[in-house]
VOGU-3710 file (C-alpha; in Angstrom, 3 decimals, decimal comma):
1> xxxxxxxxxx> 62,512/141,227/139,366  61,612/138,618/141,817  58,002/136,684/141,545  56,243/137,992/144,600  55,036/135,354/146,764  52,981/134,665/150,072  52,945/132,146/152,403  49,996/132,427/154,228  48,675/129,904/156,423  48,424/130,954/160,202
11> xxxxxxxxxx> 45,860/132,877/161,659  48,226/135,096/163,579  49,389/136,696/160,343  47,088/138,871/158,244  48,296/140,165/154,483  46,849/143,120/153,199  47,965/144,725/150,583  51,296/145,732/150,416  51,586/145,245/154,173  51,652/142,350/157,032
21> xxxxxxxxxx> 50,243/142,260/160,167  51,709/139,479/163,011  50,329/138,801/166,694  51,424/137,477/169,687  50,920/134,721/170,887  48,371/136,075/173,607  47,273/138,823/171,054  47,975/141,259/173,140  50,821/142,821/170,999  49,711/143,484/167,370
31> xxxxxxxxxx> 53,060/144,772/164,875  52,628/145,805/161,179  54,932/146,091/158,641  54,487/147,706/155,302  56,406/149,660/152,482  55,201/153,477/151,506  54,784/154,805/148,108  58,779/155,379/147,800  59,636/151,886/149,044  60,502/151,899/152,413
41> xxxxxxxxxx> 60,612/149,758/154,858  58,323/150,303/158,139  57,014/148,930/161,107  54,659/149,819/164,054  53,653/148,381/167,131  50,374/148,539/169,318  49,878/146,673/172,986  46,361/146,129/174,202  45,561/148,498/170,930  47,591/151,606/172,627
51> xxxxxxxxxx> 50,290/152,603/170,299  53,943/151,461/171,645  56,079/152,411/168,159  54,376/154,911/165,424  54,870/154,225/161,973  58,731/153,818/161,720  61,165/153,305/159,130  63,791/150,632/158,486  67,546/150,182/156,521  70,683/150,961/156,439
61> xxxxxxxxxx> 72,863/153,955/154,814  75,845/152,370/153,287  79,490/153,853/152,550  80,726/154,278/148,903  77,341/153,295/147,566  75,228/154,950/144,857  72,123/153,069/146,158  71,877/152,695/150,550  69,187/150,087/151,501  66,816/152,646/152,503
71> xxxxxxxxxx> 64,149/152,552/149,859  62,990/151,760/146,278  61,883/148,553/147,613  59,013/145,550/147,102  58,051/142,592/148,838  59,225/139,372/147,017  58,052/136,974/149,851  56,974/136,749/152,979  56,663/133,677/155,490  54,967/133,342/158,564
81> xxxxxxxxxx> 56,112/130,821/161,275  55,118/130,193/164,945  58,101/128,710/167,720  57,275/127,155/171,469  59,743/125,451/173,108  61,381/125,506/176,595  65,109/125,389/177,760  67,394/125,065/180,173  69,934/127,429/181,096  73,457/126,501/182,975
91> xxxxxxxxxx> 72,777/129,217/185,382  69,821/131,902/185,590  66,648/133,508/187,180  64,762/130,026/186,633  65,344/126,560/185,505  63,471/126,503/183,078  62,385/129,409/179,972  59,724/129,051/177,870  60,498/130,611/173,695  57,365/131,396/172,600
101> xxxxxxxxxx> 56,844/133,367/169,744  55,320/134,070/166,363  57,591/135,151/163,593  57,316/136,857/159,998  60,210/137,247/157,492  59,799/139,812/154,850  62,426/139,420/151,599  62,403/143,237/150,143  64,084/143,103/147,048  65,332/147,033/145,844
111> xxxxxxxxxx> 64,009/147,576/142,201  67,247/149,563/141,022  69,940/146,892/142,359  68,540/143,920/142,556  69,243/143,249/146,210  67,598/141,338/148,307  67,443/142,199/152,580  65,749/140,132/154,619  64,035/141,548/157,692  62,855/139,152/160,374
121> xxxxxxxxxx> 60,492/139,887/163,139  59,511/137,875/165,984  56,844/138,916/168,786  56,260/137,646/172,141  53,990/138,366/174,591  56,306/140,779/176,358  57,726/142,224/173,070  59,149/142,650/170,058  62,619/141,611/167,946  63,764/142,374/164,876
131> xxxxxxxxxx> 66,890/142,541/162,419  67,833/142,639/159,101  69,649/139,186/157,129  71,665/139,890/154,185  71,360/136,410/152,515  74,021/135,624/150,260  73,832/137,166/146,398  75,863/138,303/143,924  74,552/141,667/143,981  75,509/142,040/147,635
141> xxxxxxxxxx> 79,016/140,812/149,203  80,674/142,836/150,819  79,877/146,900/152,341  80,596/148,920/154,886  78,198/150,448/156,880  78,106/154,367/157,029  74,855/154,390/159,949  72,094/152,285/160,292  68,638/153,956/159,791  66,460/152,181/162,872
151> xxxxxxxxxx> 63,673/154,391/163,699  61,704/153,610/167,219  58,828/156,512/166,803  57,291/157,111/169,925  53,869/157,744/170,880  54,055/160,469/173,420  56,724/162,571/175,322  57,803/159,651/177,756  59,538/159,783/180,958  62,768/158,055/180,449
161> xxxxxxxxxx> 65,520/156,980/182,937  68,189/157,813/180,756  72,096/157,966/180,308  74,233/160,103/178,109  75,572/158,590/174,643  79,647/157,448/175,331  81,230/155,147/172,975  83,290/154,164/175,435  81,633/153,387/179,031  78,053/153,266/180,222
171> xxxxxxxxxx> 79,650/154,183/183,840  76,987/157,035/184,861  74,042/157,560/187,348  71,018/157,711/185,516  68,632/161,213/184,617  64,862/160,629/185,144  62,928/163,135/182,389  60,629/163,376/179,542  61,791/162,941/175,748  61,698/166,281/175,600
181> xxxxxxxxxx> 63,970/167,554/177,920  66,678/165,326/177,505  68,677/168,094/175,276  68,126/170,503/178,386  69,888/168,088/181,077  72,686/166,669/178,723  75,127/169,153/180,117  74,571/168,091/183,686  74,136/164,094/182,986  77,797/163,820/181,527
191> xxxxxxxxxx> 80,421/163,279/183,411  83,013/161,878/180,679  84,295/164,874/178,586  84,375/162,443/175,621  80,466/162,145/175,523  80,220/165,585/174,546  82,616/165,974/171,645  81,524/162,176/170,208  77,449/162,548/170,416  74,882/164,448/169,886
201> xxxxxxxxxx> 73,382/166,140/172,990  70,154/164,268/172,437  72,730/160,713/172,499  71,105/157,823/174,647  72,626/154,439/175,256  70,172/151,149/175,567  68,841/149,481/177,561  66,408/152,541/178,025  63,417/152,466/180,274  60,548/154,542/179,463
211> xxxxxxxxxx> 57,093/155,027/181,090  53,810/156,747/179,057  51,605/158,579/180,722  49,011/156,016/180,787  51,464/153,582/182,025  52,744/151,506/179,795  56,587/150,738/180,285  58,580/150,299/177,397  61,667/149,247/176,838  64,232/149,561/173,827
221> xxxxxxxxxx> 67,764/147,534/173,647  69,320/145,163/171,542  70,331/141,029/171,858  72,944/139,266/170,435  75,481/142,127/169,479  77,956/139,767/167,327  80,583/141,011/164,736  78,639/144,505/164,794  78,828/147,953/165,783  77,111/148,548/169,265
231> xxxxxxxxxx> 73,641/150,599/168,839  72,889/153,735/170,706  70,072/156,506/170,125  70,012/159,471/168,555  66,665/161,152/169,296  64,519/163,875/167,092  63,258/165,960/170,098  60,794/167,623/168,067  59,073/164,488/166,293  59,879/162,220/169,491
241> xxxxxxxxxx> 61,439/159,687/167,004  64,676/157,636/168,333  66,948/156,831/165,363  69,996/154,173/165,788  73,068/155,231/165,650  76,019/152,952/165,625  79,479/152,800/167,206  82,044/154,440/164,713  85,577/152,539/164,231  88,615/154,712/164,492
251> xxxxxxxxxx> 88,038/156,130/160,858  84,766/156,703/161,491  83,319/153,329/159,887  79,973/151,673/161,533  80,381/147,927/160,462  82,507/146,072/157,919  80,106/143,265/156,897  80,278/140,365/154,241  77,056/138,593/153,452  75,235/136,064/154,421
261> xxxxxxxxxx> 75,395/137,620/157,861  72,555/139,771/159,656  72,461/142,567/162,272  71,996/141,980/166,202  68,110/141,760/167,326  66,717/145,446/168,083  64,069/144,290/171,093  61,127/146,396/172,329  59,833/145,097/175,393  56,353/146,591/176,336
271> xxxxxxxxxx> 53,745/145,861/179,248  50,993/147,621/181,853  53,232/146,318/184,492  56,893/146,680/185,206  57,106/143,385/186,611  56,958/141,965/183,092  59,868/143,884/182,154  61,835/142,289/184,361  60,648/139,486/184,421  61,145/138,923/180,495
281> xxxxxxxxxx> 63,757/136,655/178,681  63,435/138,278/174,876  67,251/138,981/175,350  68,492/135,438/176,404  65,727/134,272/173,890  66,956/135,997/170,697  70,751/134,417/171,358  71,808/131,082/169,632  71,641/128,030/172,285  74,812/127,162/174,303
291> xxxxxxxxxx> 77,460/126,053/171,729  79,523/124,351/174,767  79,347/121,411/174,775  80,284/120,222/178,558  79,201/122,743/180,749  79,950/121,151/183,949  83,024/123,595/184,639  80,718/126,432/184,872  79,619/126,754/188,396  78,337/130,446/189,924
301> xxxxxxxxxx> 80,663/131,734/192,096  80,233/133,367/195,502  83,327/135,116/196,022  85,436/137,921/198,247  88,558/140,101/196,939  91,687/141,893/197,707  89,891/144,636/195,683  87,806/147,068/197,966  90,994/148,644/199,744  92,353/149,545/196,608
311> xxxxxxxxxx> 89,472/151,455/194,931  89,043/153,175/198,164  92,800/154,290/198,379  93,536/152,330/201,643  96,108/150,384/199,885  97,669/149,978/196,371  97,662/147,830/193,204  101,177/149,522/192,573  104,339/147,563/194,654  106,096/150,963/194,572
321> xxxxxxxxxx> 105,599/154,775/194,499  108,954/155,322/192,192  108,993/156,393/189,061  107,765/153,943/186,731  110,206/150,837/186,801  109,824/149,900/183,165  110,823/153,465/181,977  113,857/153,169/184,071  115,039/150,056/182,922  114,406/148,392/185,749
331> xxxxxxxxxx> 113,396/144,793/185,564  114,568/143,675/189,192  112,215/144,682/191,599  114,670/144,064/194,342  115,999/147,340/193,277  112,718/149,744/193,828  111,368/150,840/197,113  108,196/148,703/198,289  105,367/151,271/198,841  104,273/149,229/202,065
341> xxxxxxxxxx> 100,494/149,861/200,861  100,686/147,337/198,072  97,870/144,802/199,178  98,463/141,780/196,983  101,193/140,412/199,120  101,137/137,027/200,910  100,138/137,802/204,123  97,001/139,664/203,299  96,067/137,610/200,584  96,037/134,717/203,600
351> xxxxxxxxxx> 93,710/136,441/205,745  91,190/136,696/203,025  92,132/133,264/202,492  91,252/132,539/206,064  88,198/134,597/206,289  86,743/133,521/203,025  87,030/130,060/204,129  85,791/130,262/207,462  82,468/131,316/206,389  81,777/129,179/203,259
361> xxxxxxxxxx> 82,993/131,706/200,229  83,912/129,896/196,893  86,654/132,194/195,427  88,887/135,141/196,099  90,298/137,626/193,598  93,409/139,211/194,067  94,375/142,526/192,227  97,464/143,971/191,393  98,966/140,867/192,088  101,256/141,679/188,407
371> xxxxxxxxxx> 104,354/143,420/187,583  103,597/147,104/185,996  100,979/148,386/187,602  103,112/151,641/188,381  103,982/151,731/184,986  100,610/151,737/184,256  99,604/154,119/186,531  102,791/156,542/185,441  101,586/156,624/182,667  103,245/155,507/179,429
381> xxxxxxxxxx> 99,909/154,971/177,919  101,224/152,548/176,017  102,286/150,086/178,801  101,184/146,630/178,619  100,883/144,075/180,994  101,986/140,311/180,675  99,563/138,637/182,935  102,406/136,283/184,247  104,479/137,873/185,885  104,154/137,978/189,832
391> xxxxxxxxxx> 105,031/141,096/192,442  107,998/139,971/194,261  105,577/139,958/197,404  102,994/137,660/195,694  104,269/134,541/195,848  101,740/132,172/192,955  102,804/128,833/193,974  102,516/129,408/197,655  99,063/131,250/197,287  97,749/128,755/195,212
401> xxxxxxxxxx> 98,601/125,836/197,543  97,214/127,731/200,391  94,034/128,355/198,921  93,689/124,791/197,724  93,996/123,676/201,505  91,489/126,097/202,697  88,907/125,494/199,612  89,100/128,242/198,142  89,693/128,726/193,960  91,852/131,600/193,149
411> xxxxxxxxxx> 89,967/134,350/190,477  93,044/135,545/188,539  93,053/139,169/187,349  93,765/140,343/183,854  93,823/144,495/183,532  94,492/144,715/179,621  94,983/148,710/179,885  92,957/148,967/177,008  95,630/146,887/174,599  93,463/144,594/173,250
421> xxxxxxxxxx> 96,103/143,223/170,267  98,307/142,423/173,023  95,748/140,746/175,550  94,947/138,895/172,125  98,734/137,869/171,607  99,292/136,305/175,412  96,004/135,229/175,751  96,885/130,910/175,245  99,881/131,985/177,728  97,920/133,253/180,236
431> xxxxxxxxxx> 95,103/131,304/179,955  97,351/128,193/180,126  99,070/130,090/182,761  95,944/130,213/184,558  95,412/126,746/184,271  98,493/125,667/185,719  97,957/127,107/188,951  94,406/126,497/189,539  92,187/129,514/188,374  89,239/128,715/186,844
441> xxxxxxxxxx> 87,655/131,756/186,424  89,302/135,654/185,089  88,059/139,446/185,758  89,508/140,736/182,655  89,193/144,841/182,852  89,709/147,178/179,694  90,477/150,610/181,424  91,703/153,493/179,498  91,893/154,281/175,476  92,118/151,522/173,274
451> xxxxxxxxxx> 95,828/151,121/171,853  97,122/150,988/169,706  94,279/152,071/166,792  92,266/154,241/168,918  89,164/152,346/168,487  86,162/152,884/170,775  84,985/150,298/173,811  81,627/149,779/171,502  83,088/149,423/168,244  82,957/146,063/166,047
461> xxxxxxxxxx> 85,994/145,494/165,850  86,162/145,573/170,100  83,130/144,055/169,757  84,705/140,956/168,143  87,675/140,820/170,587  85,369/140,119/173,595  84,062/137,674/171,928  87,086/136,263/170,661  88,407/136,377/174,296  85,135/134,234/175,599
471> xxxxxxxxxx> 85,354/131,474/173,100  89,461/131,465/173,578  88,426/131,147/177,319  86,072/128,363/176,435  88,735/126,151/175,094  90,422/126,487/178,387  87,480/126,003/180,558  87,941/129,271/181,889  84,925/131,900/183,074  85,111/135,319/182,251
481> xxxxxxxxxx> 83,645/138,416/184,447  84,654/141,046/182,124  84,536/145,129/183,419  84,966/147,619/181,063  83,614/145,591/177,545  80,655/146,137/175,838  77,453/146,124/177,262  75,858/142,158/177,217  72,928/141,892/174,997  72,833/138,025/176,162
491> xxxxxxxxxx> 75,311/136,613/174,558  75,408/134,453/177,893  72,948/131,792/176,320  75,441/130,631/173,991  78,462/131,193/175,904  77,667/130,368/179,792  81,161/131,055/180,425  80,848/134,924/180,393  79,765/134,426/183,799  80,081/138,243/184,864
501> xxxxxxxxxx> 80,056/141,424/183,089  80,578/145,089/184,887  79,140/147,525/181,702  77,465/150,189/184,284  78,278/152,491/187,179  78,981/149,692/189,995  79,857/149,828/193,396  83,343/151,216/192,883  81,894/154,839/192,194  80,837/154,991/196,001
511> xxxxxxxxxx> 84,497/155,369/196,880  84,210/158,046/193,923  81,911/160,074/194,943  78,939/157,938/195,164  75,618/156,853/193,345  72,545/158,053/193,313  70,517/156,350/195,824  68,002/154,960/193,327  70,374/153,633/191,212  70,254/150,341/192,096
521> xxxxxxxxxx> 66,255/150,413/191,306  66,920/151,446/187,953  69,470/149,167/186,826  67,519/145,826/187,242  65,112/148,015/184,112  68,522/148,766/182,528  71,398/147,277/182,695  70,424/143,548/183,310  68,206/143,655/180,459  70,823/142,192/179,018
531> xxxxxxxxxx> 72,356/139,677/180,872  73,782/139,773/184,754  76,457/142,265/186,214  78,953/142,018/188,798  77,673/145,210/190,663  79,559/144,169/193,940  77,663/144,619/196,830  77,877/143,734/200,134  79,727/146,938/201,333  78,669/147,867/205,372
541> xxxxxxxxxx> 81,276/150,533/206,222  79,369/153,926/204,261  81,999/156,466/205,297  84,724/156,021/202,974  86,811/158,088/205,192  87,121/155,541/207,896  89,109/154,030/205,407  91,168/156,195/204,093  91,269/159,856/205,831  92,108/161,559/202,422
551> xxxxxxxxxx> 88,411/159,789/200,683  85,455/161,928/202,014  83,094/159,415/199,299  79,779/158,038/201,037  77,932/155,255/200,198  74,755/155,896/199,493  72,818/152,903/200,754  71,751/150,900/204,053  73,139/148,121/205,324  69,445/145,995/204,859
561> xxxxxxxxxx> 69,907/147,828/200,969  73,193/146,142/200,611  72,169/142,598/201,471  68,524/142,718/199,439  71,546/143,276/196,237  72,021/139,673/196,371  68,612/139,449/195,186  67,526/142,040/193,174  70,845/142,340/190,760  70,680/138,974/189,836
571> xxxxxxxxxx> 74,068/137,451/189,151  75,658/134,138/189,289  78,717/135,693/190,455  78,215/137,458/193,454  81,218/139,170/195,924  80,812/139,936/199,192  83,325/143,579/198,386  84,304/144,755/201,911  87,011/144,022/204,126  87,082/141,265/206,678
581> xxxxxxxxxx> 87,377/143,536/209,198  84,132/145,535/208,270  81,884/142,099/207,851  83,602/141,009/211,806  81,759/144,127/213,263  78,361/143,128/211,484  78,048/139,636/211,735  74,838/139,004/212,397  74,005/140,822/208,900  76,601/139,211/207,239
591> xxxxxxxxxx> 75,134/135,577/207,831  72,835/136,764/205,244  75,405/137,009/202,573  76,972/133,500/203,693  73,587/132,022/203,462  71,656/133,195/199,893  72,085/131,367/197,237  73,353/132,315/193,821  71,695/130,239/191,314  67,517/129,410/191,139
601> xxxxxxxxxx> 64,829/127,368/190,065  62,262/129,952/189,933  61,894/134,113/190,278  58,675/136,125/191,634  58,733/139,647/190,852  56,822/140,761/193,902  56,749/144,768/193,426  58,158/147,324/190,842  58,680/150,590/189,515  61,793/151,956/187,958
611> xxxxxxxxxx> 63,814/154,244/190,004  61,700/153,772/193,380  61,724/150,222/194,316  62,187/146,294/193,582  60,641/143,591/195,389  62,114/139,795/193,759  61,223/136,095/196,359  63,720/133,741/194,304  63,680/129,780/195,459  66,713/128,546/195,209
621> xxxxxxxxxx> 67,963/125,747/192,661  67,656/122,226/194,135  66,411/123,918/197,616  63,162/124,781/198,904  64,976/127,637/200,503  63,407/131,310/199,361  65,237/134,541/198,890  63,414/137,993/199,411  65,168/141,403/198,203  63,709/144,866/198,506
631> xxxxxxxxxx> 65,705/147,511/197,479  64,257/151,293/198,160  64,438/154,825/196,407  64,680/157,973/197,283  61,315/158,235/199,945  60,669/156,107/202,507  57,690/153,573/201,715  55,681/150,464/203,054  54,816/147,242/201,230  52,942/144,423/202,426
641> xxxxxxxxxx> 54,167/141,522/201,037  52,399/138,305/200,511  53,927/134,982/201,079  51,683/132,698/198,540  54,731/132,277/196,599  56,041/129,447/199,243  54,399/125,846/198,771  51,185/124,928/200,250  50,692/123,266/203,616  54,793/123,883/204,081
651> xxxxxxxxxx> 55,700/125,943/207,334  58,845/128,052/206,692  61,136/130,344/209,270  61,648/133,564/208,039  64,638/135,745/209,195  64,092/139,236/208,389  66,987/141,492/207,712  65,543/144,953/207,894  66,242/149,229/208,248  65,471/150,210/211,762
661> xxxxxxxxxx> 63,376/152,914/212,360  65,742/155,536/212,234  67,998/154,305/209,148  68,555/156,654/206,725  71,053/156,042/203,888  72,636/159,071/204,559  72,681/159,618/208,606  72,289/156,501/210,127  72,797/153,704/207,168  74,237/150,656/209,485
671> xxxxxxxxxx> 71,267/151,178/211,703  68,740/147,793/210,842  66,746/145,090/212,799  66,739/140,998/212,414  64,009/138,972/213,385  62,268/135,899/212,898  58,762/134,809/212,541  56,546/131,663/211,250  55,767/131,983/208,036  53,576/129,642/205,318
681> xxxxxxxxxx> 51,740/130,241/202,116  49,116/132,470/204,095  51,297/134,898/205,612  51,341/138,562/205,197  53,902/140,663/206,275  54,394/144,452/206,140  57,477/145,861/206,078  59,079/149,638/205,573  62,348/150,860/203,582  63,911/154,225/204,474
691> xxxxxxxxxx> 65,175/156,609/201,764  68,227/154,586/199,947  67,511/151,421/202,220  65,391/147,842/201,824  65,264/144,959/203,358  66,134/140,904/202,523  64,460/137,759/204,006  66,118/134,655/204,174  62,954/131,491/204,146  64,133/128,021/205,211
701> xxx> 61,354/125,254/205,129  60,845/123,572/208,624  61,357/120,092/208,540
//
């Protein structure tokens, strides 16, 4: 038996008993933890004295184990410390963010075993983090996980914005609803057959956004997901208490762990106004600082793509419509039919060359640009791609060159169909590859079922190969925008290079179908929590079928919604997705897209309210040029927006990119207005969003 110690010496920390209570730093937030009569762990959490988490319970159920960590525990020491400091990120929201918090660790050893678990808590003002440390010990080396036992108890049946639990892809609209009803809509919120068969029909994933009825907003997710299974939530409809539930392996395993090592962060972010929520850096704060050492290589990216034509069935990733080549032996392209729809050839790839250039872009990306895509497509499931070897039609040398004349980087294209052992195995090759002819920076995509194990997208061990791709990518200087991997918990702290990361229902699914028109104010309380996402906006042609005849899809925004994206998904890699052809009959809105910027010194979250509208002014780094985004729901609204964000005694023109009277996302979405007016510090100005619309105001200082 451990000697049971205290350390008690700051006022934000009160002992009593056999339980602890810690403060923010404000005091608004007040947590508590404290053991029961059976020796379990629990926690509960109160914001301006209105309860955020009930009375919940802590541990982990392990595999093979007489004794779980669960219970028959006591306190052996506790130790209470308080952190301030401020850093600087390579890229973000702001220059500059301030880590301020007070922590308490609590070492439970359990009576029976004579283990000892470490659970660490640290609270902001805008929240809450906590995970569990398995120092190292004899009595504790190495176990597997069977589920860990997280409970989040909540205080009332919530409104949630909600998706279904998928081990595999987060790529759904969201379902607004109480706690309670979630089992009720499950049915009609999936639309992955896997979801069904692999979770519970009360299954949620993080980040989910909740709102009480006396208007709190809370917030539950994760940070720093590293060499562990990703965390969903299984939810007790009847007692209104969320319970983790982790990402099984392909046996069914939750985490394979070997101490000392600890758990990700499970974050609760809590305020009276949604601004804070997004407005809060718990996520980035909970990650390790930047282990690169020379960041100068990372640079955000504003970028176009041989991409949109493809998802929308114009043209084709594949160079031919035979049979799959590599099934037929056939290793000499010369000897298949061309498709003539394949669009990564030389002579389109130049005109987004030329366009990109023309009007100040940074990169292009080019897919299907790689032998096997028809393979792929055929589909041997087990096909594999070699991320080296060019169409006959794409010509690397030549493209590169070009590009380099017309100042433009390459992004290079890496679609691992799902094969992560052999991305892993040509990864120095086509990194170097890479390299060699000028990319700097890689969308890497993980479609389909993971071969050859049949692992899940969320699982550690696919956990660890993201990561193991970002810090291979690191020793090449090479940035990663990653679609298909886990969800980021902000992992981008430490590793700046995972510049991009899809994890959500993006753009694409408007040439699928389409997205709710809401959807874009929900993610910003969702998604982003956790780091940025290359949503690509920027589309302006809505009818999909102007396209291509045989795609009735719609998108389900404005054009002024489109360009306040730049704003309100904040991203250091932003792509402007449509065609050349589409941005030439819309110039005038497109200057907006050549003109924001995609890295700042500071953020103002103007206006908010999950799933009905996002109002961000963001000043850009090194500029005193200011960016304003307003993205809209479902109903038309007005908001008078104040200009006392811009610097005192400054004058500023503002050019106001806006829905026109009769824009409607639906009917009339390319419909919108532009004007400018005198602005300064003073200024008022009221403007109104239609249903699915916004608008976005570009602020230059006059000289």
């Amino acid at each position: 038996m451990k000697l049971f110690t205290v350390i008690l010496t700051i006022a934000f920390s009160i002992f009593i008993g056999n339980s602890q209570e810690l403060k923010s730093p404000n005091g608004n937030l007040k947590m508590q933890f404290s053991l029961t009569e059976n020796g379990e762990p629990t926690y509960q959490l109160t914001y301006k004295n209105q309860a955020v988490i009930k009375s919940s319970r802590l541990g982990l159920e392990l595999k093979n184990d007489e004794k779980s960590l669960l219970d028959d525990f006591t306190i052996s020491n506790t130790e209470t410390t308080t952190f301030d400091d401020t850093w600087q990120p390579v890229w973000g929201e702001e220059k500059e963010i301030r880590n301020h918090y007070n922590e308490l660790a609590v070492i439970l050893t359990q009576n029976e075993t004579d283990r000892d678990v470490l659970i660490r808590f640290r609270l902001f003002n805008d929240g809450l983090g906590f995970r569990y440390e398995f120092p190292q010990q004899e009595e504790l080396v190495y176990f597997v996980i069977k589920e860990e036992r997280t409970e989040f108890a909540m205080a009332g049946d919530h409104t949630a914005l909600w998706i279904p639990g998928d081990y595999d892809s987060q790529e759904y609209d969201y379902t607004e609803s109480k706690l309670s009803e979630i089992r009720g809509l499950f049915d009609t919120a999936v639309t992955h057959n896997a979801s069904q068969e692999q979770f519970s029909k009360t299954g949620v994933q993080t980040a989910l956004m909740m709102k009480t009825d006396e208007g709190l907003y809370i917030n539950l997710h994760e940070a720093a997901l590293i060499d562990y299974s990703c965390m969903h939530l299984n939810l007790d409809d009847e007692n209104l208490v969320f319970q983790s539930h982790l990402t099984p392996d392909a046996v069914g395993d939750k985490g394979y762990m070997q101490a000392p090592c600890n758990s990700p962060w499970r974050t609760v972010l809590v305020s009276d106004d949604a601004r804070d929520i997004l407005a809060s850096r718990i996520t980035l704060n909970l990650n390790e600082p930047c282990k690169i050492e020379d960041t100068s290589w990372i640079k955000p990216v504003k970028y176009m793509g041989v991409w949109w034509e493809m998802i929308t069935g114009k043209s084709s990733w594949a160079y031919t419509d035979e049979l799959p080549a590599v099934q037929l032996g056939v290793t000499d392209y010369s000897k298949v039919k061309p498709n003539g729809k394949h669009a990564a050839n030389n002579e389109k790839v130049k005109r987004y060359i030329d366009f990109a250039s023309e009007h100040g872009f940074d990169g292009l990306l080019v897919e299907g640009w790689n032998e096997g895509w028809e393979d792929w497509f055929g589909k041997s499931k087990d096909y594999v791609f070699d991320f080296v070897t060019p169409y006959p039609d794409f010509d690397v040398e030549e493209i590169h060159n070009y590009a380099k004349s017309k100042g433009i980087k390459m992004i290079m294209h890496h679609e691992t169909s799902g094969s992560v052992r052999n991305y892993e195995r040509h990864l120095d090759t086509a990194y170097q590859f890479m390299k060699d002819n000028g990319y700097d920076a890689v969308k890497s995509g993980y479609v389909g079922d993971i071969i050859p194990r049949g692992d899940h997208h969320y699982s550690q061990f696919i956990v660890n190969h993201y990561q193991y791709a970002i810090e291979k990518a690191a020793d090449y200087e090479v940035m990663v925008n990653a679609h298909e991997a886990v969800r980021p918990t902000g992992i981008c702290r430490t590793y700046p290079n995972l510049i991009g990361n899809e994890s959500a229902r993006g753009t694409e699914f408007q040439a699928f179908g389409g997205s709710k028109p809401n959807h874009v104010t929900i993610l910003p309380f969702t998604r982003l929590i956790g780091g940025p996402m290359d949503y690509t906006p920027g589309i302006f042609e809505m009818d999909i079928s102007k396209l291509n005849p045989d795609n009735n899809s719609h998108v389900n925004s404005t054009i002024a919604n489109q360009l306040a994206l730049y704003v309100t998904m904040y991203s250091p890699l932003q792509m402007a997705a449509d065609l050349p052809e589409n941005y030439e009959r819309f110039m005038d809105a497109f200057q907006f897209i050549k003109d924001v910027a995609i890295d700042w010194d500071k953020s103002h979250y103007l206006e908010a309210e999950p799933g009905q509208y996002i109002t961000i002014a963001r000043k850009e780094k090194g500029a005193n040029n200011w960016y304003v985004g307003n993205v809209n729901g479902n109903n038309a609204r007005t908001s008078t927006l104040n200009f006392d964000f811009l610097d005192k005694g400054k004058k500023y023109e503002a050019t106001i990119y806006a829905d026109a009277k009769n824009a409607h996302y639906k009917t009339n979405p390319q419909a919108y207005t532009i004007k400018t007016k005198k602005v300064t510090s003073k200024s008022k100005l009221s403007l109104t969003s239609v249903p699915g619309g916004g608008y976005a105001i570009s602020i230059k200082e006059i000289k």
